[in-house]
N, C-alpha and C positions, 0 to 999 in steps of 0.2 A: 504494500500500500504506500502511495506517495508523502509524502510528508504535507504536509497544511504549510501555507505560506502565510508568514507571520509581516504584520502592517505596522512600520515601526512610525511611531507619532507623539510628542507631547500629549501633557493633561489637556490642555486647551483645545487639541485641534482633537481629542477624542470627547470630548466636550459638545463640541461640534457636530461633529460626524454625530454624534447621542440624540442632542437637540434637532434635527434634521430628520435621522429619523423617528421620533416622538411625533412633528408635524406631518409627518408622511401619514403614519397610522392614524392619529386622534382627527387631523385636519383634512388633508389631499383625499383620503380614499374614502373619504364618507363623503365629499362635494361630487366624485366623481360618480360614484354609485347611485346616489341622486342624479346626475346630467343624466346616464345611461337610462334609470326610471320614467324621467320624464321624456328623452329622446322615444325609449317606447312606445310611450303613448302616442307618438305623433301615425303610427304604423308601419307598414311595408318598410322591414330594417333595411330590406336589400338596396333600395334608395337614398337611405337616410344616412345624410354627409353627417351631424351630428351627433347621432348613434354612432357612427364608425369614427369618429373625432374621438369618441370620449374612450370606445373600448381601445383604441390605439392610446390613449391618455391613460388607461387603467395598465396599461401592460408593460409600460415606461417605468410607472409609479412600482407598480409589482414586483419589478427587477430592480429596480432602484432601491426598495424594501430588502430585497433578498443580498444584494450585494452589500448593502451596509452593515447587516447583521452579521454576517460571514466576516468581515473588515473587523468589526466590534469583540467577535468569537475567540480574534485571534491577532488581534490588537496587541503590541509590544514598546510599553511605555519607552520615552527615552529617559533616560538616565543624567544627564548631563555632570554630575558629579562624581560621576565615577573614570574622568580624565583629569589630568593635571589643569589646571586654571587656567592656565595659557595656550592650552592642546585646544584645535579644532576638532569639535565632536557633533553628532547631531543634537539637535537641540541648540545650540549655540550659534551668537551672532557673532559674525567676523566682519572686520574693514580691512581689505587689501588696497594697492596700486596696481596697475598695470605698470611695469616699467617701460621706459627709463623717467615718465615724469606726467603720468593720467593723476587724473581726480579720484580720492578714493571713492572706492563702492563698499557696502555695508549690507552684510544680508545675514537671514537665518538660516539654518541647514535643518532642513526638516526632514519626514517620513513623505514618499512620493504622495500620499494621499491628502496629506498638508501643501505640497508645494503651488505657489503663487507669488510668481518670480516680479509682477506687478506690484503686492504687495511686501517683497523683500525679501519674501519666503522663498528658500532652491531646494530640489530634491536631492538627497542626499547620492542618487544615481547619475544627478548633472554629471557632465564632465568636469567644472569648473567645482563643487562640491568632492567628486571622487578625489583630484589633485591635493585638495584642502585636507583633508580629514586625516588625522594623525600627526600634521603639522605644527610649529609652535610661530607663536609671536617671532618677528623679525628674521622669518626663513623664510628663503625666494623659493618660488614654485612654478614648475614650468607646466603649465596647463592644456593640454591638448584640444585643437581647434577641429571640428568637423572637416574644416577643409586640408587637413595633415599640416597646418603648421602651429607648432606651439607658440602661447604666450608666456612670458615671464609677471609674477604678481608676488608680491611682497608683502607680509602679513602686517599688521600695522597693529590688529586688536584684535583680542580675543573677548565676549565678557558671556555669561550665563545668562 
């Protein structure tokens, strides 16, 4: 039997992921069960764009349910004190440079199911995350680009 793939993330972002789906069950799947009720009524389903709106909207929601609960099942807090202070780990924000003389950048290293590299957040799978992780404060990192050329980035901070 294969092994269960475990969902590595902050308290926050299973927090998340918790509240999300609460709304799924308590909120989404009773409005949409409702639309389907009343789509019926209208009759001949095999016509009916909003019957098939909402069972296409029910199976979204469904899987959506199913996936998160699996996510939740096997959920693998992160830890972030259990590297030295200065070490990039997940969980942890880092400010690098780009060298020889960018502006720094400032992100989190999260669990992929967290990452939202918009709001600061990277996946710990990023290339630019994979390079980082294990590193300390003030060591140059040579970052590998999609298009086969590395950058150089210099760690500047590390904090919890």
């Amino acid at each position: 039997m294969s092994e269960e793939k475990t969902y590595p993330m902050t308290t926050e972002g299973r927090d998340k992921l918790q509240a999300e789906l609460d709304d799924l069950i308590a909120n989404q799947r009773p409005e949409i069960t409702k639309r389907i009720q009343i789509a019926r009524s209208y009759g001949d389903l095999s016509e009916n764009s909003e019957y098939q709106s909402a069972k296409d909207e029910q199976a979204f929601v469904e899987g959506r349910i199913q996936t998160i609960k699996k996510m939740l099942e096997n959920v693998e807090i992160i830890d972030s004190n259990a590297t030295a202070e200065d070490e990039v780990s997940l969980g942890k924000t880092v400010t690098f440079k780009e060298l020889p003389d960018e502006e720094p950048e400032t992100y989190t290293i999260v669990g992929s199911v967290e990452a939202d590299p918009l709001a600061g957040k990277i996946s710990n799978e990023s290339p630019m995350a994979t390079a980082l992780i294990g590193k300390k404060v003030n060591d140059t990192v040579a970052v590998p680009l999609p298009n086969g050329i590395n950058i150089n980035v210099q760690i500047l901070e590390v904090k919890k």
